[in-house]
Backbone as numpy.savetxt, mean C-alpha at the origin, in Angstrom:
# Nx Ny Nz CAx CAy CAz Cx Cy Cz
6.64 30.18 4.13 5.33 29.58 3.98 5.05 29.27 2.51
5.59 30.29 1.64 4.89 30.01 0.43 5.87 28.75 -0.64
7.54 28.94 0.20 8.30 27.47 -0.42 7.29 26.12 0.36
6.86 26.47 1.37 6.14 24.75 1.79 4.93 24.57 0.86
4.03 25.57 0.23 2.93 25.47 0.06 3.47 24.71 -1.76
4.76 25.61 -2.25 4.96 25.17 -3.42 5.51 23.54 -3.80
5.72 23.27 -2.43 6.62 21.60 -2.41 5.15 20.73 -1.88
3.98 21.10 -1.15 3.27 20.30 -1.25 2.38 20.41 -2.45
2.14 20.97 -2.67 1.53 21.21 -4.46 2.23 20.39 -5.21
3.68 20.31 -5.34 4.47 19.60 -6.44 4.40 17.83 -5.55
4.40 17.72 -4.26 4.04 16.58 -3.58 2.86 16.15 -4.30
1.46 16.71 -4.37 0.12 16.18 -4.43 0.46 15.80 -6.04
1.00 17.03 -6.77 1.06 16.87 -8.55 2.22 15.56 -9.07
2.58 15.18 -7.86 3.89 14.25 -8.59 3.59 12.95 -9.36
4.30 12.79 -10.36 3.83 11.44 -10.84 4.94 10.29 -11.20
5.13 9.42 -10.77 6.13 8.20 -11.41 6.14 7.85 -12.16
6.99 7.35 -13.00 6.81 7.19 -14.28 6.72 5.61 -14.62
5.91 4.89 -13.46 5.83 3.09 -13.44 5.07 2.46 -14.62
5.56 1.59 -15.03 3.94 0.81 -15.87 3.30 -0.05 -15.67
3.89 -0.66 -14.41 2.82 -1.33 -13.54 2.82 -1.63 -12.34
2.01 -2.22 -11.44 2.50 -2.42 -9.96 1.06 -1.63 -9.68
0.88 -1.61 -8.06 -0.04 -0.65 -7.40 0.26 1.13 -7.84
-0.65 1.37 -7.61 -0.78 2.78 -7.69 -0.13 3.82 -6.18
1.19 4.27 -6.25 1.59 4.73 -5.04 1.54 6.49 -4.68
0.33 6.88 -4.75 0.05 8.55 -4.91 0.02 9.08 -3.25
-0.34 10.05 -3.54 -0.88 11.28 -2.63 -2.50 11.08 -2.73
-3.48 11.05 -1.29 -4.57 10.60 -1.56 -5.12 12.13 -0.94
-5.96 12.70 -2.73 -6.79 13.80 -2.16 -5.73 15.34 -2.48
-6.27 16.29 -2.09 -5.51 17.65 -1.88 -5.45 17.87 -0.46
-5.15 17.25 0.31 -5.26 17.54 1.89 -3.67 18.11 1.93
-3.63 18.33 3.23 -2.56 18.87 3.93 -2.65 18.95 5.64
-2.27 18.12 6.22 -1.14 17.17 5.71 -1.13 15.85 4.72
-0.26 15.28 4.05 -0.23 14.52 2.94 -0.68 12.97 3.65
-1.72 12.40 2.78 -1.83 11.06 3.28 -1.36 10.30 1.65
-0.59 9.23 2.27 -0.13 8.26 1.02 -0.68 7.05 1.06
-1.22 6.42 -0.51 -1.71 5.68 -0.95 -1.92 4.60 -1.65
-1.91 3.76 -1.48 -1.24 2.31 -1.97 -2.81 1.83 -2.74
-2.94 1.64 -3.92 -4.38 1.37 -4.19 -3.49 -0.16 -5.77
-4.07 -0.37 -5.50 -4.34 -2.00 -6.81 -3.09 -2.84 -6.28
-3.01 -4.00 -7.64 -2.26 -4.86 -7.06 -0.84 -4.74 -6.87
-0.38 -5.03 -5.93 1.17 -5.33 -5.15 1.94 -5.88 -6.08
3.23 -5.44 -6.57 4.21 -6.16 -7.08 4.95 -5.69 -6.85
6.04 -6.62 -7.52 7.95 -6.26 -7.32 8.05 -4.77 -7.91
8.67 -3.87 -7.44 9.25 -2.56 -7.51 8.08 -1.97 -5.90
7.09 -2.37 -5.80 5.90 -1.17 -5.19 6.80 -0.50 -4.14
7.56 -1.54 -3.22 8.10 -1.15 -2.20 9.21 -0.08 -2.31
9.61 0.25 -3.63 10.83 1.02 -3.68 10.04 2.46 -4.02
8.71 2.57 -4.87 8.09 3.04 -5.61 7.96 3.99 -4.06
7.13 2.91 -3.47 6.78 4.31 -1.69 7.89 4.79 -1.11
8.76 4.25 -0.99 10.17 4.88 -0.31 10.29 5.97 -0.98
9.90 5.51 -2.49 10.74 7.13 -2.97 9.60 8.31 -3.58
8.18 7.68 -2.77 7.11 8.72 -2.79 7.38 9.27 -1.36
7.88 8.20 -0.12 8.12 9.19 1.00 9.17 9.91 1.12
9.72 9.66 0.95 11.30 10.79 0.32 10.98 11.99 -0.37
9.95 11.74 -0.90 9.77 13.34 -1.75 8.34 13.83 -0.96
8.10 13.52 -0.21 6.66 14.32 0.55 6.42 13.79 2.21
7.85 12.95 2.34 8.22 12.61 3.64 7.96 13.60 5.17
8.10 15.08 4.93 7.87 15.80 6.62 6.63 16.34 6.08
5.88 15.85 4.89 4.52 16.70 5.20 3.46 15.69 5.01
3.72 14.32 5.26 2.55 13.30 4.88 2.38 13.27 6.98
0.79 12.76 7.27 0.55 12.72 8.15 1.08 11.48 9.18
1.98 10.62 8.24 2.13 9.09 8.40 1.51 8.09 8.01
0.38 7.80 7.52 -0.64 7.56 7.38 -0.88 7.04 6.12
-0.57 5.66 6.04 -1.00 4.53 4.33 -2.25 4.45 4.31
-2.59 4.11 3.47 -4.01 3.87 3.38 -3.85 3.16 1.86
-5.03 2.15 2.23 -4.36 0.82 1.31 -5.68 0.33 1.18
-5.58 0.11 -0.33 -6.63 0.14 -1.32 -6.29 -1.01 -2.24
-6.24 -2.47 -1.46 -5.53 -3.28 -2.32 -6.14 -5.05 -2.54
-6.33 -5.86 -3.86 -6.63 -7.25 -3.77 -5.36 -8.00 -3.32
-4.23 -7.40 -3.21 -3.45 -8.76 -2.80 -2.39 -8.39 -3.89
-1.74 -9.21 -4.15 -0.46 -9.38 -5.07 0.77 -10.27 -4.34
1.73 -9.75 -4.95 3.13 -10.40 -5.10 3.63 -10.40 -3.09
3.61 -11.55 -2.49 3.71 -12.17 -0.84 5.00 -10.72 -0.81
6.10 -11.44 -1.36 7.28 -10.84 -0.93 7.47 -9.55 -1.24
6.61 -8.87 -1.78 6.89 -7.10 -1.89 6.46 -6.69 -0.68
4.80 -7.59 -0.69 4.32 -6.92 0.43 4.83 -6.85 1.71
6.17 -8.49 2.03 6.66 -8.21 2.98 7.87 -6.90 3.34
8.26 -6.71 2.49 9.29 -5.58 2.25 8.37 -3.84 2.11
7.14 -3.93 1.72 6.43 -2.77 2.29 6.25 -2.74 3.29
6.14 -4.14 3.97 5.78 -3.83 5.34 6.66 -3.47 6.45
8.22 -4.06 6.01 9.46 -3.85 6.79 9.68 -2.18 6.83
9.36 -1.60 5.71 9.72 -0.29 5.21 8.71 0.55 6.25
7.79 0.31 6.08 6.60 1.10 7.00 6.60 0.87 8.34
7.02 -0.53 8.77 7.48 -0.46 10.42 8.64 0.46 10.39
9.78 0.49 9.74 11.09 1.09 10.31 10.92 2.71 10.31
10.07 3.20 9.19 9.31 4.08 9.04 8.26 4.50 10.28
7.65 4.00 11.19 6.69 4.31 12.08 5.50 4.96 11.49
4.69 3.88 10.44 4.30 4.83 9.75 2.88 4.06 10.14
1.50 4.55 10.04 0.13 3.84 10.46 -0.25 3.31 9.41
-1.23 2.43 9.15 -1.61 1.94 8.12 -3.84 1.86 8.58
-3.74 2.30 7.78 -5.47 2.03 7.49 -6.22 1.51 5.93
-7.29 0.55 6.30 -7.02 -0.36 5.48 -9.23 0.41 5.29
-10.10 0.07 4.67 -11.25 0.59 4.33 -11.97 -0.41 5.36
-13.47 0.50 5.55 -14.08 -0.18 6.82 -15.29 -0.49 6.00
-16.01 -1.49 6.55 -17.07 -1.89 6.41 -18.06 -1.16 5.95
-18.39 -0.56 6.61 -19.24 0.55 6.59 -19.44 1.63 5.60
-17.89 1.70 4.66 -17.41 2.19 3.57 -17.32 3.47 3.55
-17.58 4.48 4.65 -17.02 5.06 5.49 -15.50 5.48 5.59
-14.74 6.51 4.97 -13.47 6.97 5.31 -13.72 8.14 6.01
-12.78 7.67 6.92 -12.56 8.73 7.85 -11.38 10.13 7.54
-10.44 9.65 6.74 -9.59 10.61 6.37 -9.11 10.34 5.07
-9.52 9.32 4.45 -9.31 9.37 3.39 -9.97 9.42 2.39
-9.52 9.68 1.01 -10.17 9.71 -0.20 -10.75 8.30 -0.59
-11.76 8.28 -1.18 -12.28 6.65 -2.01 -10.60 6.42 -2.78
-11.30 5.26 -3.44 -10.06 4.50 -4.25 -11.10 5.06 -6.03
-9.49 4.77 -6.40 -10.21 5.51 -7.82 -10.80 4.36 -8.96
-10.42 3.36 -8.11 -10.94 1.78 -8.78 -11.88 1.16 -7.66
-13.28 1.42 -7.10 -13.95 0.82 -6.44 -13.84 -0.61 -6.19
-13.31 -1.60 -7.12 -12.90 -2.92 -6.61 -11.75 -3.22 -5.97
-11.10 -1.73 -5.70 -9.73 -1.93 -4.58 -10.61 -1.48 -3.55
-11.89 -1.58 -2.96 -12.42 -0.74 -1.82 -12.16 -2.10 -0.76
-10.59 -2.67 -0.91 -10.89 -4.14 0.00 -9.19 -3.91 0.66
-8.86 -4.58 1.85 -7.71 -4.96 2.00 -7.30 -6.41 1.89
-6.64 -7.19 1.40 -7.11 -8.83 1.09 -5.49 -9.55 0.74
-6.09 -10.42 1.32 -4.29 -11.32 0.96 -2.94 -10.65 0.79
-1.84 -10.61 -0.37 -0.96 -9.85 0.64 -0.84 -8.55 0.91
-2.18 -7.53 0.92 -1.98 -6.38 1.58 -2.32 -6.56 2.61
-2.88 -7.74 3.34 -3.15 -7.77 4.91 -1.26 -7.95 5.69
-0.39 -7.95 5.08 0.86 -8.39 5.43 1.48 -6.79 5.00
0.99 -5.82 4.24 1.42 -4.26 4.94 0.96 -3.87 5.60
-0.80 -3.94 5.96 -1.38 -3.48 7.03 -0.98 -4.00 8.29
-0.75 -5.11 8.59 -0.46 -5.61 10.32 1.25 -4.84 10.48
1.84 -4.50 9.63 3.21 -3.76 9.55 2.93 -2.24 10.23
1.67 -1.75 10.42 1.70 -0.19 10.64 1.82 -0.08 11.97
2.09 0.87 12.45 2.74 1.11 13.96 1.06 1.06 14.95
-0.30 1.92 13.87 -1.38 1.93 14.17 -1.62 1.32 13.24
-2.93 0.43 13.54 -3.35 0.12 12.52 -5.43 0.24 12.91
-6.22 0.57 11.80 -7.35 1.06 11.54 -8.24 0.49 10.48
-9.21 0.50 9.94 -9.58 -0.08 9.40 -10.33 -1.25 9.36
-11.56 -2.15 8.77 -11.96 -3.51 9.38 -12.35 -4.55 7.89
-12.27 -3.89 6.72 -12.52 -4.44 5.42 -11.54 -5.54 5.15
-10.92 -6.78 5.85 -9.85 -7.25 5.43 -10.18 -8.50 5.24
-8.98 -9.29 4.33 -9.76 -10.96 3.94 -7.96 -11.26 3.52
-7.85 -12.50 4.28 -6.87 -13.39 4.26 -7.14 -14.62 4.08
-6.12 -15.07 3.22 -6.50 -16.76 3.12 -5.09 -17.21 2.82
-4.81 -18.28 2.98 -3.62 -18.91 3.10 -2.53 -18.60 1.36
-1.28 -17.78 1.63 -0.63 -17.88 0.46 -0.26 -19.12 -0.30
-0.07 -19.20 -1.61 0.39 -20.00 -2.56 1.12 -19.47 -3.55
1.93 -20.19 -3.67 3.30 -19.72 -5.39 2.47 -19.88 -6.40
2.45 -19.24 -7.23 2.21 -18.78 -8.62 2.47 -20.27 -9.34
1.43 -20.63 -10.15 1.33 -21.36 -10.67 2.48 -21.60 -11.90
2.87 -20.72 -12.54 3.68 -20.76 -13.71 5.29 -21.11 -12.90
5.30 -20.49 -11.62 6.89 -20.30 -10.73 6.85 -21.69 -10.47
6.13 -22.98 -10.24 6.38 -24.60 -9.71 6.49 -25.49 -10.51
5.82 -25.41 -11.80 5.24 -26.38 -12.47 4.57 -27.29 -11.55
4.82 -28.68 -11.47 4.35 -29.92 -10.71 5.09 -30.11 -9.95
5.04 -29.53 -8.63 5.42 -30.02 -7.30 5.00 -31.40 -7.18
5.68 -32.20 -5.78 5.17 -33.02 -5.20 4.14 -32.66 -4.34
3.18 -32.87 -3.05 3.28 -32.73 -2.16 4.13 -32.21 -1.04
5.25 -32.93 -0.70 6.20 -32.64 -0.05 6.92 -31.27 -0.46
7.08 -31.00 -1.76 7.31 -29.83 -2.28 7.02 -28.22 -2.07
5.03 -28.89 -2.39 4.70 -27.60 -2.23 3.86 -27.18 -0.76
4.28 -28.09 0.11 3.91 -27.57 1.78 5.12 -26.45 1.98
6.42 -26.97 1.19 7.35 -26.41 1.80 7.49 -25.13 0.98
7.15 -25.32 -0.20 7.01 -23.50 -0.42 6.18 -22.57 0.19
């Protein structure tokens, strides 16, 4: 009992050593562990949770909870592949502002799920939550320069 109590302690205390991307923690001192996806989505995030569930993997409840404006399309699709193969739930903040099991976000303007975190949330085996806003993706302005038309339907 007291090796589990010392590995979820070092679970809740763990920190990555990223310098940017979303924020991929332990949400709260609970037990069992809920994991947390809070700011914007970019390239690495998806490797960042794999290897937050790997280290607190049989004591998290399953359970994302996603605290996010959107970011980078293609991470989010690869968080989301990871968390289906994973069977893992996803809950996204409700209206009502209202958590049911989770902690607030530690940046109140992530209190949203929106563009491409709506593409990890529809990935969860459950999914919960009703705060969400989608609108049609687009490439990064600096990644096209001057498309045609024809160009940029097809990106």
């Amino acid at each position: 009992m007291f090796s589990r109590l010392l590995l979820v302690i070092a679970c809740v205390t763990a920190e990555f050593g990223y310098a940017c991307g979303a924020t991929i923690d332990v949400a709260g001192n609970r037990f069992p562990v809920v994991l947390e996806i809070e700011g914007e989505i970019e390239p690495g995030d998806a490797l960042k949770l794999l290897r937050t569930y790997e280290y607190c993997g049989q004591f998290t409840t399953g359970i994302i909870s996603l605290f996010s404006r959107g970011g980078d399309v293609e991470e989010a699709m690869k968080i989301g592949r990871l968390i289906r193969r994973l069977r893992l739930s996803t809950q996204a903040p409700e209206r009502s502002g209202s958590y049911k099991i989770l902690a607030s976000p530690a940046d109140k303007a992530n209190s949203i799920c929106a563009s491409a975190c709506i593409l990890v949330w529809v990935a969860g085996a459950r999914r919960t939550g009703d705060l969400l806003i989608l609108h049609r993706p687009y490439p990064a302005p600096e990644s096209v320069g001057k498309p045609s038309d024809i160009e940029f339907e097809a990106l």
